[in-house]
N, C-alpha and C positions, 0 to 999 in steps of 0.2 A: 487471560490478558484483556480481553473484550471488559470485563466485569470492573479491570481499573480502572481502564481510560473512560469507560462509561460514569462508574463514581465520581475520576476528576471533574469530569465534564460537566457534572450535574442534569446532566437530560439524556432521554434515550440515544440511542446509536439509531440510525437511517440511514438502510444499504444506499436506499437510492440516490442519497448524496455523496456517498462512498465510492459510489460508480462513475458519478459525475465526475467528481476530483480525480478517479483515475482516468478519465476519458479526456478530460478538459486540458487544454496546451494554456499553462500559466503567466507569468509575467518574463520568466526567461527562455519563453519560445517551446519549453515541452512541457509534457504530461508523463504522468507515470509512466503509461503505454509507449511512448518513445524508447523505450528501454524494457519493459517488462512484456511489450507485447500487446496486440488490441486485445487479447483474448488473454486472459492472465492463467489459464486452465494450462496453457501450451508454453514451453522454452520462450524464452527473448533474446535481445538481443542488445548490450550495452550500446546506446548509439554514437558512443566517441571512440571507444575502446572497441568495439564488435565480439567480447568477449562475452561468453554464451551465458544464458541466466536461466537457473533452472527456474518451473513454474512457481509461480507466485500462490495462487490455490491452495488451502493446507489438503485440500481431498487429493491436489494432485502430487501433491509435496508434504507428506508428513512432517518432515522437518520444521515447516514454515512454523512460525511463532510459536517455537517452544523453547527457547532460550529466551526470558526479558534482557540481558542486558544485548543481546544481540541485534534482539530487534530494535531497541532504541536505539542503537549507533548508526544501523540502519534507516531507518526509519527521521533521525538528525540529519544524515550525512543526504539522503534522497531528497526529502522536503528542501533541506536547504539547493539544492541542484534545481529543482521542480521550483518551487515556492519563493524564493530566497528567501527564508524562513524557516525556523522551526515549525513542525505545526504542531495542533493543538490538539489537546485529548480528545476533543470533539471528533474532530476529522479524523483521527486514531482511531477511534471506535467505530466512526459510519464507516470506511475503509476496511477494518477488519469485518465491521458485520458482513459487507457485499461480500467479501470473499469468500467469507462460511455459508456464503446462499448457494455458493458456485459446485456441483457436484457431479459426479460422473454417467 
């Protein structure tokens, strides 16, 4: 998945803006980590719902992006929460590369 959004993007992927954007509280008051947790290796926690979220990390979460259409609805349906916006392959691909930095 890293390999298409990096294509769309046309320029490498860059954990450390990937980091940012998960770290960063955007234009409607959160950040990824509001919900996913400051530490994305560990459980979260939805912050309206308090419904539990498993880790985000694919080392600590095999499952994590290995469905594409899943991850994109995800990934629409977050941004747009985070962002009010879809985001963009760019930040799709900084975002997943930090997360593949992330290891046990």
């Amino acid at each position: 998945m890293l390999g298409g959004y990096t294509a769309q993007a046309g320029a490498p992927a860059l954990p450390a803006r990937g980091q940012q954007l998960f770290t960063t509280r955007q234009g409607r008051e959160w950040s990824c980590a509001s919900c996913h947790g400051a530490v994305p290796t560990q459980a979260g926690k939805h912050a309206s719902t308090g419904k539990s979220i498993s880790p985000l990390a694919p080392a600590f979460n095999p499952e994590r992006f290995t469905d594409a259409a899943k991850t994109e609805k995800w990934f629409r349906r977050n941004c747009n929460d985070v962002l009010g916006r879809e985001c963009s392959a760019a930040e799709k691909a900084d975002l997943l590369s930090w997360l593949l930095t992330l290891k046990p």
